[in-house]
N, C-alpha and C positions, 0 to 999 in steps of 0.2 A: 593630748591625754595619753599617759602611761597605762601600761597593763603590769599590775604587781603581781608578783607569780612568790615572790621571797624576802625577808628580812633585808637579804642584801640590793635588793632593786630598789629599796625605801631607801637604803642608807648610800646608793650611787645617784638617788636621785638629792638627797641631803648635801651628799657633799658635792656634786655640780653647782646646785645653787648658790652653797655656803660662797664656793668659788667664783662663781659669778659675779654675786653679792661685794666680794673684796672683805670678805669677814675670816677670821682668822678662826681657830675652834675655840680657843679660847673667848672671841667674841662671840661669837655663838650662844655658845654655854650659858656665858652671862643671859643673856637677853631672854635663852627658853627656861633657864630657872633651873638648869641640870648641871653636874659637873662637867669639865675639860676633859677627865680621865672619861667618864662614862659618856661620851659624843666620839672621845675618841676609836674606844670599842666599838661604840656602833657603827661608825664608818667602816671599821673594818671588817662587820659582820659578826662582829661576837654573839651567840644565841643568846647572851644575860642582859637584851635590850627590854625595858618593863614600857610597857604599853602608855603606861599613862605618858612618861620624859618622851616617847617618842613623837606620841601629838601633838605635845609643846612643843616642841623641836619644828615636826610639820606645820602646828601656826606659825610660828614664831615666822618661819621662810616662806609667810601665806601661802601654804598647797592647800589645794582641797582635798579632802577625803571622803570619796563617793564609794559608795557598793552598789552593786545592780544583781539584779538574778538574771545568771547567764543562761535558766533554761526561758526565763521568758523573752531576753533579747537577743536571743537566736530564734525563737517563733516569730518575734515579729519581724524578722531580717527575711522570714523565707515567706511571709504576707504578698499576695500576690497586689499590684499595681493595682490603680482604677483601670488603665488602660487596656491591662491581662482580663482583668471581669467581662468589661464593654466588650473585648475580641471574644470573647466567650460566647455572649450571647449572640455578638453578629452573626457568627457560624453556627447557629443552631437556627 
């Protein structure tokens, strides 16, 4: 799992796969139903990437597209153990 921080962490993870894949942008393109020119800009971080081409894009190279709330999974990252509770009570 990646952590997107930027347009452009979407569009380096895009174009590793594209790469990976052995797809060319052109092929690409074809397959998410977007132009060549406009994959091409997004690979390169241009800000004129529209939300919708860039999903296709991201199905197209099966990514998933998850959001989480980072204030609730950092509460439950600092969630004490069963083992910290149980020590808990031993000592009292």
């Amino acid at each position: 799992m990646q952590h997107i921080y930027s347009v452009g962490d979407i569009a380096a993870a895009v174009r590793g796969r594209r790469l990976d894949l052995g797809l060319s942008q052109r092929e690409l393109a074809e397959r998410a139903g977007v132009s060549r020119e406009w994959l091409n800009h997004f690979e390169a971080s241009k800000p004129t990437a529209q939300l919708v081409q860039v999903l296709r894009v991201l199905e197209t190279l099966r990514f998933r597209v998850m959001l989480d709330d980072a204030d609730r999974l950092e509460a439950e990252e600092h969630r004490p153990s069963l083992d910290e509770i149980l020590k808990g009570y031993m000592q009292e």
